[in-house]
C-alpha positions as CSV (number, residue, x, y, z in Angstrom):
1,X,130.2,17.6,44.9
2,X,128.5,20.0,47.2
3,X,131.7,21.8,48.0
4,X,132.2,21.8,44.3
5,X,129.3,23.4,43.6
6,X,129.5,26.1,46.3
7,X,133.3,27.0,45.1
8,X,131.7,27.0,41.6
9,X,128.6,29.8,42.4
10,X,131.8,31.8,44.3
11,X,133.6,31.7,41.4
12,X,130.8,32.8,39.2
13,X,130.4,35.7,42.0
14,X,133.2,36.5,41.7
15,X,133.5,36.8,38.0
16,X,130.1,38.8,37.5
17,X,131.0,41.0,40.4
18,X,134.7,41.9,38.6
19,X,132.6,42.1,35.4
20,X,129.7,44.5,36.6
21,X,132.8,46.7,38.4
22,X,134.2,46.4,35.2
23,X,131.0,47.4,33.4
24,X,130.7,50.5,35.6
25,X,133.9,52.2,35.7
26,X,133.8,51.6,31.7
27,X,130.4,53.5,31.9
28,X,131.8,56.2,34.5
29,X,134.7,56.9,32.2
30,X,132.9,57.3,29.2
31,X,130.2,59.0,30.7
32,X,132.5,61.3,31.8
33,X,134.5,61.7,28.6
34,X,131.2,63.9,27.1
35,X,131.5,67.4,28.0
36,X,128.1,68.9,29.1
37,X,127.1,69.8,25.3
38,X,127.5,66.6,24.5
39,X,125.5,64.4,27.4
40,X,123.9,66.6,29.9
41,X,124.0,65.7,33.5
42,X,120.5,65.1,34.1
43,X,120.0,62.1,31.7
44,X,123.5,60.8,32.4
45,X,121.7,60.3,35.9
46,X,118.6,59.0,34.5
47,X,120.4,56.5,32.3
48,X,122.3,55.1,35.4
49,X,119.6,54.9,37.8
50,X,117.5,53.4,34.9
51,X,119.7,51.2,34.1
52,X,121.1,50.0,37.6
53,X,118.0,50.3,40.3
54,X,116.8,46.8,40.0
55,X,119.9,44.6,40.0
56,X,122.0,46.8,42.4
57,X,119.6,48.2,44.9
58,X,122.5,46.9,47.8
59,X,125.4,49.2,46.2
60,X,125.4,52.6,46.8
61,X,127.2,53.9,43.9
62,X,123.9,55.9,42.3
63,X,125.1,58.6,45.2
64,X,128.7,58.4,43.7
65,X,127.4,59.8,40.4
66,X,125.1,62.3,42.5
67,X,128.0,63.9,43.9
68,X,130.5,63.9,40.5
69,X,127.8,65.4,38.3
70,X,127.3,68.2,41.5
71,X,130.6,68.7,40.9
72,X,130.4,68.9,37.1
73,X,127.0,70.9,37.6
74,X,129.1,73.3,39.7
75,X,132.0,73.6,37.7
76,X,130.1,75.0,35.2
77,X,128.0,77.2,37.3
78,X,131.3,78.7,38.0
79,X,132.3,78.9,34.6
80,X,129.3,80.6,33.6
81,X,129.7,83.0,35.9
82,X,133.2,84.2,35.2
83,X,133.6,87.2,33.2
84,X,135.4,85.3,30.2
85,X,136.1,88.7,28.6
86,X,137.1,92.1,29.0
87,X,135.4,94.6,26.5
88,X,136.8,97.9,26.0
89,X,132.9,99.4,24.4
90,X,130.1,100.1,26.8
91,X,127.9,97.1,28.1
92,X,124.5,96.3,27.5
93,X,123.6,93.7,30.5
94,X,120.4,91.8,30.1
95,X,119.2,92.6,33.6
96,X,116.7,89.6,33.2
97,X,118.0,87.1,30.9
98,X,116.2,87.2,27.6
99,X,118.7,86.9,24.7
100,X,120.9,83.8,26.1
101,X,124.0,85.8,25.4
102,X,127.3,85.2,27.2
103,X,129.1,88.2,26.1
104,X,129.3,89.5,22.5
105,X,130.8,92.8,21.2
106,X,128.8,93.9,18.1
107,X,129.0,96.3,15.5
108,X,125.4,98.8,15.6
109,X,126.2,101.5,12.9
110,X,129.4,103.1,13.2
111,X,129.6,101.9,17.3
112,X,130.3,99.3,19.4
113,X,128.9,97.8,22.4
114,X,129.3,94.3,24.2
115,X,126.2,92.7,24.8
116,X,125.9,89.8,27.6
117,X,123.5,88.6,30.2
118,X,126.1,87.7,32.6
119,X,125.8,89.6,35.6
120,X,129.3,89.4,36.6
121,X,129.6,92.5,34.2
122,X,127.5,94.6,36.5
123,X,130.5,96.1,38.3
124,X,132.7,96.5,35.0
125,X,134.0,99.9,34.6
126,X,132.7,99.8,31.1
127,X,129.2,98.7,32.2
128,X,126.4,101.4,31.2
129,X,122.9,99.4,30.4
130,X,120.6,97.6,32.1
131,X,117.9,95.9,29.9
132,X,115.1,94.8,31.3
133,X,112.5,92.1,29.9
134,X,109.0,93.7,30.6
135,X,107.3,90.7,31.8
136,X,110.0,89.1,34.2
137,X,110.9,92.5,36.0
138,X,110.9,92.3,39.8
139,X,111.1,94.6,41.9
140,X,112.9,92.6,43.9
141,X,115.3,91.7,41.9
142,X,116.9,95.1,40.8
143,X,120.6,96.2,40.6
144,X,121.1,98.4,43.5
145,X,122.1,100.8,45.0
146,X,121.3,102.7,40.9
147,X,124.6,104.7,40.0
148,X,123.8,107.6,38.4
149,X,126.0,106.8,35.6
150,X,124.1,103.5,34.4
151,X,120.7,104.0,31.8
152,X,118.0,101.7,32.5
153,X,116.2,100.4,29.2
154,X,112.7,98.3,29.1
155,X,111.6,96.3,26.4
156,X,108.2,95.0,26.3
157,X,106.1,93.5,23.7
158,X,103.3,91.9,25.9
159,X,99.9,92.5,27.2
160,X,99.8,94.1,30.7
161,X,98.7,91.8,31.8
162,X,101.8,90.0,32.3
163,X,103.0,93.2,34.5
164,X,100.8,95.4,35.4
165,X,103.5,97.1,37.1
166,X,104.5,98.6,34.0
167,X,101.0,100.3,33.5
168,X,102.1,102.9,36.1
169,X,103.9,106.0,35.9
170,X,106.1,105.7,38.8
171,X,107.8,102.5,37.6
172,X,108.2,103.3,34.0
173,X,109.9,106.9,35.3
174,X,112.9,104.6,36.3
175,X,113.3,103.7,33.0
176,X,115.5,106.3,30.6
177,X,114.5,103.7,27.0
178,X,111.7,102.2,26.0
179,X,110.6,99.8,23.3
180,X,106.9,99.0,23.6
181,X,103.8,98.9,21.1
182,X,103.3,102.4,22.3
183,X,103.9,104.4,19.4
184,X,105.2,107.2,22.3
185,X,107.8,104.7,23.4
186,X,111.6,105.3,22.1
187,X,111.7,102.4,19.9
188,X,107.8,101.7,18.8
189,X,106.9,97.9,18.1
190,X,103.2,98.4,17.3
191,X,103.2,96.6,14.0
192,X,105.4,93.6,15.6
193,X,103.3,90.9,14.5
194,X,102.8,92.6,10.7
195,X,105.6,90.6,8.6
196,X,105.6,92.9,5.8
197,X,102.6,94.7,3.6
198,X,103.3,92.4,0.8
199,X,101.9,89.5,3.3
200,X,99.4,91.6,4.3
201,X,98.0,91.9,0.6
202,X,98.6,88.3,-0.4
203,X,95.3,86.9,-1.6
204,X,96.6,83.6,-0.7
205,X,93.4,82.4,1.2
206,X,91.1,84.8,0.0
207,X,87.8,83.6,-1.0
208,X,84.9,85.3,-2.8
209,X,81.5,86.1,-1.1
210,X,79.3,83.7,-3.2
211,X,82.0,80.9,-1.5
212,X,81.5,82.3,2.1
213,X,77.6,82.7,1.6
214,X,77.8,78.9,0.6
215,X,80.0,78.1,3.5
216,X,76.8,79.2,5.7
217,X,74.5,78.0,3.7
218,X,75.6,74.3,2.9
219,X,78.4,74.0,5.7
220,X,76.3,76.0,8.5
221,X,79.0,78.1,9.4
222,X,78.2,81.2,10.9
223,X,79.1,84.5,9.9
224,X,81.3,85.3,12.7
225,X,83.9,83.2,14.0
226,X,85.9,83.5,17.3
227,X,88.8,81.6,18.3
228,X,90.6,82.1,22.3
229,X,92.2,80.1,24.4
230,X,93.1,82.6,26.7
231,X,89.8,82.7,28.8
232,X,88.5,85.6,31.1
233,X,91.3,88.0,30.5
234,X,91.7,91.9,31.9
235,X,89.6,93.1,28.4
236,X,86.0,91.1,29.4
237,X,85.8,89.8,25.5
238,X,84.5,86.9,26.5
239,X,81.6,88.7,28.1
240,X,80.7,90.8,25.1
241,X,80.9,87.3,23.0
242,X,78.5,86.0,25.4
243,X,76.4,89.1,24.9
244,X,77.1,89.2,21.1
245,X,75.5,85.3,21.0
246,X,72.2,86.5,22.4
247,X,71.4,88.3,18.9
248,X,73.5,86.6,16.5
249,X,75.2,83.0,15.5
250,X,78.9,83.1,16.8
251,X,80.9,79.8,15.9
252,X,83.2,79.8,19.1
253,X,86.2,77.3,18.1
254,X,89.1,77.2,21.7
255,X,88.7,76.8,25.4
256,X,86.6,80.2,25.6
257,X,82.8,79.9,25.0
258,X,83.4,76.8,22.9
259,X,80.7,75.5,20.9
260,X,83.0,74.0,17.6
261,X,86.1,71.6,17.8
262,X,88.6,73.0,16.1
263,X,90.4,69.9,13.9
264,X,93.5,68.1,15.8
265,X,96.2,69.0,13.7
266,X,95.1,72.7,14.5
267,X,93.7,72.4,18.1
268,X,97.2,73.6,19.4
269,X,96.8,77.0,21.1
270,X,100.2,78.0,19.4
271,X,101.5,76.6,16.4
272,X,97.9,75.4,15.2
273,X,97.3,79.5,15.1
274,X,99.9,79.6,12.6
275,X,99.1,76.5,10.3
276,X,97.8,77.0,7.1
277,X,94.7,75.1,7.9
278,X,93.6,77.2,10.9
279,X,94.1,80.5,8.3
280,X,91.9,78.2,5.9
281,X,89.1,78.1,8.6
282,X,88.7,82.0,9.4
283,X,88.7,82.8,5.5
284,X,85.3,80.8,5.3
285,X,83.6,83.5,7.1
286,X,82.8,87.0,6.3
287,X,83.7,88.3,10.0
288,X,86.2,86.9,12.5
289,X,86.0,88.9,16.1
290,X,89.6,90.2,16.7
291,X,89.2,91.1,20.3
292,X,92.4,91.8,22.5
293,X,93.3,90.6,26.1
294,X,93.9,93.8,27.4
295,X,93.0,96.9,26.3
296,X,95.9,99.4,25.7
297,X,96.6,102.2,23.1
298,X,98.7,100.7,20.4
299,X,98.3,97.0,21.5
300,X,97.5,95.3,18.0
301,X,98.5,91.8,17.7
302,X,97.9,89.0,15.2
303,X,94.1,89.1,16.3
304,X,94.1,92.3,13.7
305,X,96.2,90.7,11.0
306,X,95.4,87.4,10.7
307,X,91.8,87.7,9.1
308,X,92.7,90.9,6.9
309,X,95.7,88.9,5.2
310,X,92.9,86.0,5.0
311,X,90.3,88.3,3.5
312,X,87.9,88.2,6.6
313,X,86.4,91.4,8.0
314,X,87.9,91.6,11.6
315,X,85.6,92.9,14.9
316,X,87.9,94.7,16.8
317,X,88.3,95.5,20.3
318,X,92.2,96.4,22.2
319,X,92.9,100.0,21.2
320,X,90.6,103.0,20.4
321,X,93.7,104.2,18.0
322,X,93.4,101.1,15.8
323,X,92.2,102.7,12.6
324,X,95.6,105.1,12.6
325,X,97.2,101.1,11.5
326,X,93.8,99.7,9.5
327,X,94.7,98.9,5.8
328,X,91.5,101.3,5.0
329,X,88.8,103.2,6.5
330,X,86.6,100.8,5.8
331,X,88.5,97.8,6.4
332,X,87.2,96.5,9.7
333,X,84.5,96.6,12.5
334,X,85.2,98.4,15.6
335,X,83.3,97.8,19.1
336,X,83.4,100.5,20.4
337,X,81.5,102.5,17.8
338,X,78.3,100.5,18.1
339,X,76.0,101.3,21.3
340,X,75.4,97.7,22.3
341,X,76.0,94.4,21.4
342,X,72.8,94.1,20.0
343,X,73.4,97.5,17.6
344,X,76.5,96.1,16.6
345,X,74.6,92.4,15.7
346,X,72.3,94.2,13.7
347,X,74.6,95.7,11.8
348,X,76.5,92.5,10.8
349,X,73.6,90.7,9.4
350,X,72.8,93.7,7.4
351,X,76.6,93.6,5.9
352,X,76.2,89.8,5.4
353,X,72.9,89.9,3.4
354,X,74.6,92.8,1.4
355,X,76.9,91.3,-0.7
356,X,78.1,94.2,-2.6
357,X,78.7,96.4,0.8
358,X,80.6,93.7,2.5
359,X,83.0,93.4,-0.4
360,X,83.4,97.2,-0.1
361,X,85.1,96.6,3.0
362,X,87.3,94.1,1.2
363,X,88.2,96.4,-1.9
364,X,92.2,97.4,-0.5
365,X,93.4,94.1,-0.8
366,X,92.9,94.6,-4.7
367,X,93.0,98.5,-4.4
368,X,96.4,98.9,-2.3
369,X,96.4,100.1,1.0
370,X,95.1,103.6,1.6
371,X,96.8,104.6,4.8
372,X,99.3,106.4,4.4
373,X,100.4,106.7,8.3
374,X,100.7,102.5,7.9
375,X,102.7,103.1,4.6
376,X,105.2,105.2,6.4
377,X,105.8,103.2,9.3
378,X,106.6,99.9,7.3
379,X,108.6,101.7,4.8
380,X,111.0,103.6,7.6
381,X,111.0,100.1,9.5
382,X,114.5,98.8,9.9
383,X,113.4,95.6,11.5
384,X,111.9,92.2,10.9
385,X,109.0,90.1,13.0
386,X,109.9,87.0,15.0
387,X,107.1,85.4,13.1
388,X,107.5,82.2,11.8
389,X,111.0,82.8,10.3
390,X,109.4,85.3,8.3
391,X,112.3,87.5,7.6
392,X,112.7,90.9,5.5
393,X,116.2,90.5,4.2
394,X,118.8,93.3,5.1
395,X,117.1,93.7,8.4
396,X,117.7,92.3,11.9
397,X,115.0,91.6,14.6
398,X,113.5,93.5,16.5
399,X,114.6,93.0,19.6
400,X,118.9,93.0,18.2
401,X,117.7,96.5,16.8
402,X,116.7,98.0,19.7
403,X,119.6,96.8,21.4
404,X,121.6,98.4,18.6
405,X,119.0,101.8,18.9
406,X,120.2,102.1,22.6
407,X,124.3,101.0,21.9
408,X,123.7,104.3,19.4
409,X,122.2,106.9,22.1
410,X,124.9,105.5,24.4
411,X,127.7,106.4,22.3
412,X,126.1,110.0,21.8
413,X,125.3,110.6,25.6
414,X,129.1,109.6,26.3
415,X,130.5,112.2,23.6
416,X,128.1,114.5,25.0
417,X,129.2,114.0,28.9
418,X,132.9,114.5,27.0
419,X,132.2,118.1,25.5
420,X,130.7,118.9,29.0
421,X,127.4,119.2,28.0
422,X,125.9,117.6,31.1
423,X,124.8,114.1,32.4
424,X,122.5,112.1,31.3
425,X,118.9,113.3,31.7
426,X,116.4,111.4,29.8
427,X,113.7,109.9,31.2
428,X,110.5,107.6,29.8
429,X,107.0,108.7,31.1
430,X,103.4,107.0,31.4
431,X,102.7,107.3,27.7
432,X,105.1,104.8,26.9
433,X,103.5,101.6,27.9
434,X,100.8,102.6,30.7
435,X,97.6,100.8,30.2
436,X,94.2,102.0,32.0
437,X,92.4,100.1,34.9
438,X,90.7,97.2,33.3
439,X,87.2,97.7,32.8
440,X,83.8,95.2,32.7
441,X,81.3,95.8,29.7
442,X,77.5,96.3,31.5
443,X,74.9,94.2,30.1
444,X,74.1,96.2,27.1
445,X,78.0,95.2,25.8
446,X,79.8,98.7,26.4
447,X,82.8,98.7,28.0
448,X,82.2,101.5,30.7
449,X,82.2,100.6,34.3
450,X,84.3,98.9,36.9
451,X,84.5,96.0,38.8
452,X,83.7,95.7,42.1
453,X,86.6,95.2,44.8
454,X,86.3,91.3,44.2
455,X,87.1,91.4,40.5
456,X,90.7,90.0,40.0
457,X,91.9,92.2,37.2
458,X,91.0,95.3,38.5
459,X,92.2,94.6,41.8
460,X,95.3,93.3,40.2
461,X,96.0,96.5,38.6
462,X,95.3,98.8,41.4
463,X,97.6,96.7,43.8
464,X,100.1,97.1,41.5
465,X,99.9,100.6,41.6
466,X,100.4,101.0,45.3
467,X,103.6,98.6,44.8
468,X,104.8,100.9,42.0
469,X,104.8,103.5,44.5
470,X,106.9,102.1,47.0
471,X,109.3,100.5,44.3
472,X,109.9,104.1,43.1
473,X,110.9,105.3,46.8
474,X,113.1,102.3,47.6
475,X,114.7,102.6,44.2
476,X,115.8,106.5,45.3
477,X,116.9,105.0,48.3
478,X,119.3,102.6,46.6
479,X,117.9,99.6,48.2
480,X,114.4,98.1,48.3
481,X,113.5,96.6,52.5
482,X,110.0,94.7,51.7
483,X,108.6,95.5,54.6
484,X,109.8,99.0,54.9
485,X,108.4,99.5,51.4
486,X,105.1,97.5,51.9
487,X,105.7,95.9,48.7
């Protein structure tokens, strides 16, 4: 009976080990049937190990599957890095990777360039751009030695303080294109977060100043609202809002100087900003501080915007040139005309106890826009914002058409070269991004005086001057050696 039973728990060994074998090769097969589209390698693993830890611990095949999917994983690394085409138009080449694009030719006008962020192309006879993504370039991750035959093109939307590489003079001289808010730049982006003037005038969310006077007085909202997550930045905001608090009620919704919780389906630093609850909220007050990270000629962002389309009076701080883009004169606040915090205070309560003068500053959105400079710019723009899905038919974005902008020069520099009329000798300068040394406001609340050696911003700025330096004599030099360079 014994011997019975002890044949009988083989036999049932036996069949669960054939069945689990079983089990796994019809798991490895159809795991393997997927292409990596379909069932990417990293949960494949997950599944298996999940699924297998406990009741196999004393089989090794987990490090079976490790070393097929390396295999799969390098297969198509290899794949990826073949070039898969052979264009006969000049190539655009993502430098650092930003559009996702393997290789495309596409039509810009009446020309034709093949756009790719594959790097294989770099060595392509046909290869003549290198884009670069303002905020991921490195100098230590350039393509050299430079031939003097391939253009060098920047795009970059973003604060400096994402590069402040890019604020100096001898770095953006390596660069023949540019596409920045800088309305010097080639390609000028400075109303990138404006979807169109129609949005602009909607009166959507607007509400009438007998309902914002009741929002303060029955809801006790104040008459200013700010909203930032993005605390202590290069600009000092949050130090004037401090300043700003001492003489006047400031509700502060975000991380930054908080002192109201924003509601949950809105609390979201990104998409809450865009939810039509969170442009609800700033409507109910008569003033909404739009105060930059950085400050920078040209650099306007949805800070601006956002309250004018909701009929709130903004407070603005970024660039002094900001009125060349306001809807009106009269449209907005700006800090720097006030001499102190406390001036500037002063002058709010007196708008928001005059009901009649605070609607003057409101009057375009039923008047039409006044600027004219504005006007132009949105009527002779030939692209859309990535905003939302907000889309202007007939146009493209506004990245695609400044790929298409620099396919167009390309084609015009190469028929040039043909009638002999010379290389290539454009060249970008400090006006087309190059942001001043970030400043602290004093304790009166203007913005006029640096920081000492230990402030972060300043010193972040200034050491990436002395890098720019070196990165613009190892980039004549065709290679870049760190510690040559000192970078």
């Amino acid at each position: 009976m014994r011997l019975r039973r002890l044949r009988g728990q083989r036999l049932f060994k036996c069949i669960c080990c054939i069945f689990f074998a079983f089990m796994f090769w019809t798991f490895v097969s159809y795991l393997f049937s997927f292409n990596d589209e379909d069932f990417p390698e990293d949960v494949a693993y997950d599944i298996f190990i999940d699924e297998t830890k406990e009741d196999h611990v004393h089989i090794p095949l987990d490090q079976e599957i490790l070393e097929e999917l390396e295999r799969i994983k390098q297969k198509k690394n290899n794949y990826a890095d073949q070039v898969v085409d052979d264009p006969k138009d000049p190539i655009v080449l993502w430098w650092t990777e930003f559009t996702g694009e393997p290789g495309k030719t596409r039509r810009c006008g009446d020309q034709q360039c093949f756009f790719t962020n594959n790097r294989k192309y770099s060595s392509h006879k046909h290869m003549k751009v290198f884009m670069f993504y303002g905020t991921d370039f490195n100098d230590e991750d350039l393509p050299l030695p430079r031939s003097p035959d391939h253009i060098w093109a920047l795009f970059h939307e973003e604060s400096p303080k994402n590069n402040f590489l890019l604020c100096h003079e001898d770095v953006l001289t390596l660069f023949n294109y540019t596409s920045t808010f800088r309305r010097e730049s080639d390609f000028p982006i400075t109303t990138q977060h404006l979807i169109s003037l129609d949005w602009l005038l909607q009166k959507t969310f607007d509400k009438t100043v007998s309902q914002k006077n009741s929002y303060q007085e029955e809801d006790g909202l104040a008459s200013v609202i700010y909203v930032q997550s993005g605390c202590d930045p290069p600009s000092d905001r949050d130090e004037f809002v401090k300043l700003l608090m001492n003489y006047i009620s400031v509700d502060s919704y975000g991380t930054c100087l908080k002192n109201k919780k924003l509601p949950e389906k809105i609390s979201h630093p990104l998409g809450g900003m865009s939810h039509r609850d969170f442009y609800e909220l700033i409507s109910q007050y008569k003033f909404a501080l739009s105060m930059e990270n950085a400050v920078c000629e040209d650099y306007i962002t949805e800070k601006l915007w956002r309250p004018l389309m909701v009929g709130t009076v903004p407070i603005v701080f970024g660039s002094s040139r900001v009125k060349d883009f306001l809807p009106s004169n009269n449209s907005a606040l700006e800090v720097i005309n006030f001499r102190s915090a406390e001036h500037l205070a002063t002058y709010i309560n007196y708008l928001n106890s005059k009901d009649s003068l605070y609607d003057n500053m409101r009057d375009w959105k039923s008047s039409g826009i006044s600027n004219t400079y504005l006007k132009e710019i949105m009527e002779k723009r030939t692209w859309g914002p990535d905003n939302n899905g907000h889309w202007i038919p007939g146009q493209k974005n506004f990245i695609e058409d400044y790929e298409c902008y620099v396919c167009e020069q390309i084609h015009e520099t190469i028929k040039k070269v043909s009638l002999g009329e010379g290389q290539f000798t454009k060249w970008a300068n400090h006006s087309h991004y190059g942001c001043p040394k970030p400043l602290k406001f004093n304790s009166l609340g203007k913005y006029a005086h640096e920081g000492n050696w230990l402030d972060f911003w300043s010193s972040q700025w200034e050491r990436q001057r002395q890098k720019a330096s070196s990165l613009r004599r190892c980039v004549s030099e065709g290679r870049c050696d760190r510690n040559k360079a000192n970078l």
